[in-house]
C-alpha positions in Angstrom: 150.6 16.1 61.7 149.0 19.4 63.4 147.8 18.1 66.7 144.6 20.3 67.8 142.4 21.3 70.7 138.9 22.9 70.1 137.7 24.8 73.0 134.2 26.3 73.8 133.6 24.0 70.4 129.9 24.0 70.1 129.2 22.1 67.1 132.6 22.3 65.7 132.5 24.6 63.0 135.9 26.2 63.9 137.4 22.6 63.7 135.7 22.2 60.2 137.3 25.2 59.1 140.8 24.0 60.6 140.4 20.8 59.0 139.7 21.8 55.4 142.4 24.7 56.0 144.5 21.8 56.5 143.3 19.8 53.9 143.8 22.2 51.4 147.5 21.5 52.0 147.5 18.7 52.3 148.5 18.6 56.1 147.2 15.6 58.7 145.1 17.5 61.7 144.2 15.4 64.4 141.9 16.8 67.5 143.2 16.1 71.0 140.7 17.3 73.0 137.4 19.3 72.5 135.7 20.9 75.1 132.2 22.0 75.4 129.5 22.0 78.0 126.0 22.4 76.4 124.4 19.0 76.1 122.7 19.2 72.7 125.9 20.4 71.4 127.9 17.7 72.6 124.9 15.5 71.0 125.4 17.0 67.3 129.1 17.5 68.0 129.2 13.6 68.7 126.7 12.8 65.3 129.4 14.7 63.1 133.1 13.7 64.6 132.4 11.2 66.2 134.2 12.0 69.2 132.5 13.0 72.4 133.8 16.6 73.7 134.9 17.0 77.6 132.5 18.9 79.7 133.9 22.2 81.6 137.4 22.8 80.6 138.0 24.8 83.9 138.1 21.2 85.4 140.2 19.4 82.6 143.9 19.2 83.6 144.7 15.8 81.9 145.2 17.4 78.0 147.6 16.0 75.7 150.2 17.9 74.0 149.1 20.4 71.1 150.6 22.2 68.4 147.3 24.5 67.6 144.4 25.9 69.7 141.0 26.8 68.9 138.5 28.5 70.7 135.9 31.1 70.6 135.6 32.1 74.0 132.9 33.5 75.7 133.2 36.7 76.5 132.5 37.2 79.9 132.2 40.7 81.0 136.0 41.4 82.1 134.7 44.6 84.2 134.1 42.4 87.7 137.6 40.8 87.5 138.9 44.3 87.2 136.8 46.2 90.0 138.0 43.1 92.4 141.5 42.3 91.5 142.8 45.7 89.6 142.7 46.6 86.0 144.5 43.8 83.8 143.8 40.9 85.7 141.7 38.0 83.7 141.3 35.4 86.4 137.8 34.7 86.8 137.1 34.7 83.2 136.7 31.7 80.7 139.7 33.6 79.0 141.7 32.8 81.9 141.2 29.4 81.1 142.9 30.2 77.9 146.2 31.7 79.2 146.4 28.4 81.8 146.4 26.0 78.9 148.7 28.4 76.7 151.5 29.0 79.9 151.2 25.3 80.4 151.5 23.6 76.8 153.4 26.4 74.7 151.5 25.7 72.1 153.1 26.7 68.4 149.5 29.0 67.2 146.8 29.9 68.3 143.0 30.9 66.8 140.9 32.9 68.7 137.0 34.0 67.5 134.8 36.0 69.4 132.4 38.9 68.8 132.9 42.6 67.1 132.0 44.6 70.4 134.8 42.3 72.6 137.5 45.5 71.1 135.1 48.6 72.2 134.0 46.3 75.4 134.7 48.7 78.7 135.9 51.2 76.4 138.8 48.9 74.3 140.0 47.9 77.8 139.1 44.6 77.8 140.5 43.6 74.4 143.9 45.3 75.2 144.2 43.3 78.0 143.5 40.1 76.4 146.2 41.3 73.8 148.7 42.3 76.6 147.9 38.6 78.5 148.9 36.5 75.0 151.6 38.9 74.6 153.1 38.3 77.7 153.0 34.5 76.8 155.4 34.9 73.9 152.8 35.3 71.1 153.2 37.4 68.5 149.0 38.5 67.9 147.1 39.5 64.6 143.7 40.3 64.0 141.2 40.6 61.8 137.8 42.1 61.8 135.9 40.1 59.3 132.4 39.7 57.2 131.0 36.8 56.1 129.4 38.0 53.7 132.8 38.6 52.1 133.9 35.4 52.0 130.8 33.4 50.1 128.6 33.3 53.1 124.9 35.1 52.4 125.0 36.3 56.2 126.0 39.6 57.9 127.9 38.6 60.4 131.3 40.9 61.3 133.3 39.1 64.3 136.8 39.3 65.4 139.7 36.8 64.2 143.0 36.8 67.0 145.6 35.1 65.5 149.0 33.9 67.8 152.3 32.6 66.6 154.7 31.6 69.3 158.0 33.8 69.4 157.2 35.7 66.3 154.5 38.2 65.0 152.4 36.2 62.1 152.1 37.2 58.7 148.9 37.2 57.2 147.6 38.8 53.7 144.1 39.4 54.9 142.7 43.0 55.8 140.1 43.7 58.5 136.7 44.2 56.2 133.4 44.3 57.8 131.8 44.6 54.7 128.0 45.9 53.8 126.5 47.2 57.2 123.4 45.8 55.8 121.0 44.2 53.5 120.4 47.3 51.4 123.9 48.6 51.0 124.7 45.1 49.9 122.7 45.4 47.8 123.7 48.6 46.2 127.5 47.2 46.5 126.4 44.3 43.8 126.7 46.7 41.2 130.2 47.8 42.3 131.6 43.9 41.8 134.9 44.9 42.2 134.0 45.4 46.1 134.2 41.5 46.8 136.3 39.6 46.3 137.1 37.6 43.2 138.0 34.2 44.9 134.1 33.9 46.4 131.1 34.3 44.4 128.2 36.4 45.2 125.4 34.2 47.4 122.5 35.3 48.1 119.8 34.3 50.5 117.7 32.7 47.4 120.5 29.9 46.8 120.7 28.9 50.1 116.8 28.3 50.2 115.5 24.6 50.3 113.6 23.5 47.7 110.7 21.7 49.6 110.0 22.2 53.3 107.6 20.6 55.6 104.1 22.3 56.3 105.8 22.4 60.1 107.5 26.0 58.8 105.0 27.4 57.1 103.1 30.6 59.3 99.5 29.4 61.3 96.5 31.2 59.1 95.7 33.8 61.6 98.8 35.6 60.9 99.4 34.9 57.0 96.3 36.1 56.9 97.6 39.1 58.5 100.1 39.9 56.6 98.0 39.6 53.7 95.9 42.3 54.4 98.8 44.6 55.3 100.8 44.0 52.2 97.3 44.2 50.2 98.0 40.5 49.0 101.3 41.5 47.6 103.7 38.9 49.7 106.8 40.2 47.7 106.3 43.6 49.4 107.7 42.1 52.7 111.0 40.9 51.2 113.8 42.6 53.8 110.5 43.9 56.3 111.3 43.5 60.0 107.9 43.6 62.1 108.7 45.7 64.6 106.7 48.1 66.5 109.2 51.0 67.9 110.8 51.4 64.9 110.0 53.0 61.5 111.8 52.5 57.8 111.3 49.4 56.3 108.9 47.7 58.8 105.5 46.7 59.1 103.7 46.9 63.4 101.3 45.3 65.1 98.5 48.1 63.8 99.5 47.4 60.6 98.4 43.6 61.6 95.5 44.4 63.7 97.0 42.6 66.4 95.1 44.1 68.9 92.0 45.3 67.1 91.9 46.5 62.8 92.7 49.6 62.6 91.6 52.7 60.0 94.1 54.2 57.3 94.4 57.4 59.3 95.0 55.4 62.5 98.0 53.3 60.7 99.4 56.3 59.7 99.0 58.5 62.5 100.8 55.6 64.8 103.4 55.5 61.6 104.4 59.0 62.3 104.4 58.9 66.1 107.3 56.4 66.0 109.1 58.3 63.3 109.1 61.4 64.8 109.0 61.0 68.4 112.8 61.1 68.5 113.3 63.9 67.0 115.8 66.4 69.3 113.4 69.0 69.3 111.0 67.1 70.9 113.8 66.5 73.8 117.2 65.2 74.4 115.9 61.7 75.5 117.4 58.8 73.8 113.8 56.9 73.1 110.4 56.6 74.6 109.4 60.5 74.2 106.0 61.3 75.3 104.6 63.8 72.8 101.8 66.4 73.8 98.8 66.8 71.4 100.2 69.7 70.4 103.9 68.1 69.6 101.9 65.5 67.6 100.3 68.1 65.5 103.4 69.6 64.4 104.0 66.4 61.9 100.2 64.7 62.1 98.0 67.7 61.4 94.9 65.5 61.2 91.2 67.1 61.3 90.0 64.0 63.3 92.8 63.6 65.5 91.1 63.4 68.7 88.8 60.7 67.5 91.7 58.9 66.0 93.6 58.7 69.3 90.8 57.9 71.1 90.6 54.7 69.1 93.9 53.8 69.5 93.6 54.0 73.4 90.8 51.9 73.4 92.6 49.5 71.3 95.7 49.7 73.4 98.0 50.4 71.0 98.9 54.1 72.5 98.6 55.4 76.3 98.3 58.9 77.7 99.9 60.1 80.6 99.6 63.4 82.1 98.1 64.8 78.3 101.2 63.2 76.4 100.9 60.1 74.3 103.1 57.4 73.6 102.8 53.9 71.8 102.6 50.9 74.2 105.5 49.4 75.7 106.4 46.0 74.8 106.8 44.4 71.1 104.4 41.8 70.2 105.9 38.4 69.9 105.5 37.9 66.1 106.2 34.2 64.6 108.3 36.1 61.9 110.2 39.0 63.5 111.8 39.4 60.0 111.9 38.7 56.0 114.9 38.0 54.7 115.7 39.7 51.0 116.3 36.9 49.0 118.5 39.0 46.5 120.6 40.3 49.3 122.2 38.6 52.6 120.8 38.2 55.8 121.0 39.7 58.7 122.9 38.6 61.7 121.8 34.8 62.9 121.3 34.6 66.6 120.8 31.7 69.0 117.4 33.2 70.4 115.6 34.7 67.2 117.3 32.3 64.5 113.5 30.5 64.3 112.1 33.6 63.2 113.6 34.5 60.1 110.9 34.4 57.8 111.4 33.6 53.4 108.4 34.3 51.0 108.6 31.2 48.5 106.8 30.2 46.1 104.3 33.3 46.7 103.8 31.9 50.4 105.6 33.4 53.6 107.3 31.0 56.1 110.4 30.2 58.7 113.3 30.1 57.5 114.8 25.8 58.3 117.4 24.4 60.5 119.5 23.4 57.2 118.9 26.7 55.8 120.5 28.2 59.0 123.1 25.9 58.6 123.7 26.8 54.7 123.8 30.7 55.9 127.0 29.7 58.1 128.9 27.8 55.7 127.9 24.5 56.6 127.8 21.7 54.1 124.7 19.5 53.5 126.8 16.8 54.5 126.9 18.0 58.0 124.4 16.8 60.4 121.8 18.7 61.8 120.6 18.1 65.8 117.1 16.6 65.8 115.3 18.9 67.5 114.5 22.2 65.6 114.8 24.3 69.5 118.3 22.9 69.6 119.6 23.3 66.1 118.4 26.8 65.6 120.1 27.8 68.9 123.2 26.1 67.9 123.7 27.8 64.3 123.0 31.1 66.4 125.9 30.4 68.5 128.1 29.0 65.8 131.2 30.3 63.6 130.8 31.1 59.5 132.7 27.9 58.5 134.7 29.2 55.6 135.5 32.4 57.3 137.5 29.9 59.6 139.0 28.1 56.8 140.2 31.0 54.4 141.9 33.1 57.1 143.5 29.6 58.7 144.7 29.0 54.8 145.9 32.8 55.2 147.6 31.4 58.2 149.7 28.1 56.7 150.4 29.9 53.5 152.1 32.7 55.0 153.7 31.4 57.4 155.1 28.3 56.0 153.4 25.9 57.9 152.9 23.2 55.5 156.1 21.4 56.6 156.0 18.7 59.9 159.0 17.6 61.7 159.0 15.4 65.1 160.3 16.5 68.5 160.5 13.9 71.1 159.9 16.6 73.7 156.5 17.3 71.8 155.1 14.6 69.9 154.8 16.6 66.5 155.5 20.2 65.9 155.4 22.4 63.4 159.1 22.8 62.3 158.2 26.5 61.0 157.3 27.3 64.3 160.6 26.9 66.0 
């Protein structure tokens, strides 16, 4: 038996993913402790295992003996700790919390998840660190920059894998691949099948999709009626669309809408080309938010009615002069859809604060994107149990792990490392006999 504690364990897709690693050969898990102080994940955690996580692990010191740890920490900025204490020191980060229970238990492996930017954080300096702390523990430490979208999961979602093996570097077969860096190249990479991976089959956002959904997630008229009129009727035409006003490409603003007030062809297009070419360096070596002069503008909107179409705009507040230069007005508009997932490609990135406006067109009708469809876009079988409340579920998929991400790299793991054999040690309840 692998005895286990899941840490920072949200709604416990990392001890899914252990537990069907395990399963797969055949090898008892049992959880020890979970830890987790949100109370609506605790609530969902609870509905699925039924076991009721600790609150704050910085206040647990009563944990049994382990062979395995789980956790994907928080990353807490590592910067402060380092500008107080010197460069290197983690105390006063949840990671510390980490090291304590690692010093303290010697447990035989380790699994650690966290996001892509934690190895360019403060320039690299707070990943080496972290590598350097487990290091200095005994661990031999692997990891893995990873895709789901490479490993069945219609989601493009790249985080970082840290593997640890007590007294010995671990072995695993798995490369670093942070697959398609979006919906359109993954798209393009379909017809190059031999780019993924023959043990997953392709998913796409359309199989993920329910089949019937409450009128709850459906859009309010006002703004499906909007959309129609900026799409001509043609829903379809928004499929991969973010609606998004500071940026051009494959996106649809709030003058395309008539958020503020319908606006003219020529005004549509004249704000269309302000944001596209506003940036441009020889307009200025400013990263964003270039105020253009009349004359700047004319260079790429050469209109005969300019003046009267920025006039307009003003009045309709979707532009503002200053001092004779012209720029679009500050602040996006909270749309209910911020974007429409292509349901013949992946989706982009699920986050705890925008995961309720993903947007689908179905059945010739635009809506929201569900809880369970959140939960299918991280791995999460049906079977699984989804929190109550909408607020609290979306947020929680956000925040949560691609389940069989977890589970293939942990199968990775056992296989090659020959952990499929358990011995007892009366000095450690049971251990992992490859371990030693």
């Amino acid at each position: 038996m692998i005895r286990f504690i899941d840490l920072f364990s949200g709604i416990g897709g990392m001890r899914l993913g252990f537990q069907q690693a395990c399963d797969a050969f055949g090898i008892e898990s049992k959880c020890v402790l979970s830890s987790e102080i949100d109370k609506r994940a605790i609530e969902t955690y609870r509905l699925n295992f039924d076991d009721q996580p600790t609150g704050d692990i910085r206040g647990i010191d009563l944990i049994p003996d382990f062979d395995f740890m789980l956790a994907g920490f928080p990353c807490q900025p590592f910067s402060y700790a380092g500008k107080q204490q010197g460069f290197g020191e983690t105390r006063g980060t949840l990671f510390f919390e980490i090291e304590r229970l690692l010093k303290k238990h010697n447990p035989q492996g380790f699994m650690l998840e966290n996001v892509r930017g934690l190895t360019s954080h403060d320039q690299g300096r707070t990943f080496k660190t972290i590598i350097r702390s487990l290091e200095q523990l005994g661990y031999g430490v692997h990891y893995l920059l990873l895709n789901s979208s490479k490993f069945g999961v219609p989601q493009n979602r790249v985080r970082i894998y840290i593997l640890g093996l007590l007294g010995k570097k671990p072995t695993i077969t798995l490369s670093s691949d942070r697959g398609a860096t979006d919906s359109h190249t993954f798209k393009k990479q379909l017809d190059q099948l031999s780019t993924f991976d023959d043990t997953y089959s392709v998913v796409k956002v359309k199989h993920i999709l329910e089949k019937k959904v409450s009128k709850d997630y459906y859009l309010s008229q006002d703004f499906e009626q909007q959309l129609f009129d900026s799409v001509d009727g043609q829903f379809e035409k928004l499929h991969g669309v973010r609606l998004i006003d500071f940026r051009g490409g494959n996106s649809i603003h709030s003058w395309d809408l008539g958020i503020k007030g319908k606006c003219t062809k020529d005004e549509r297009e004249f704000m269309d080309a302000l944001i596209s070419n506003r940036r441009l360096k020889e307009f200025g070596i400013h990263q964003d938010g270039k105020s253009l002069t009349l004359e700047q503008i004319k260079t790429f909107f050469d209109h005969e009615n300019i003046e009267n179409i920025i006039h307009s705009l003003i009045n309709k507040k979707y532009l503002k002069e200053v001092n004779g230069k012209y720029n679009p007005v500050s602040g996006n508009m909270s749309f209910e859809v911020f974007k429409f997932l292509d349901p013949e490609s992946i989706s982009i990135t699920l986050t705890s604060s925008d995961a309720n406006r993903l947007g689908v067109i179905q059945d010739g009708r635009p809506r929201r994107i569900t809880p369970r469809e959140c939960a299918r876009l991280q791995g999460f079988q049906d079977s699984y149990i989804v929190h109550p409340l909408d607020g609290a579920a979306y947020k929680q998929f956000g925040n949560a792990v691609s389940v069989p991400v977890i589970q293939a790299v942990l199968e990775d793991f056992i296989r090659n490392n020959n952990l499929t054999k358990v011995t007892f040690n009366p000095q450690k309840k049971q251990t992992i006999s490859a371990y030693r």
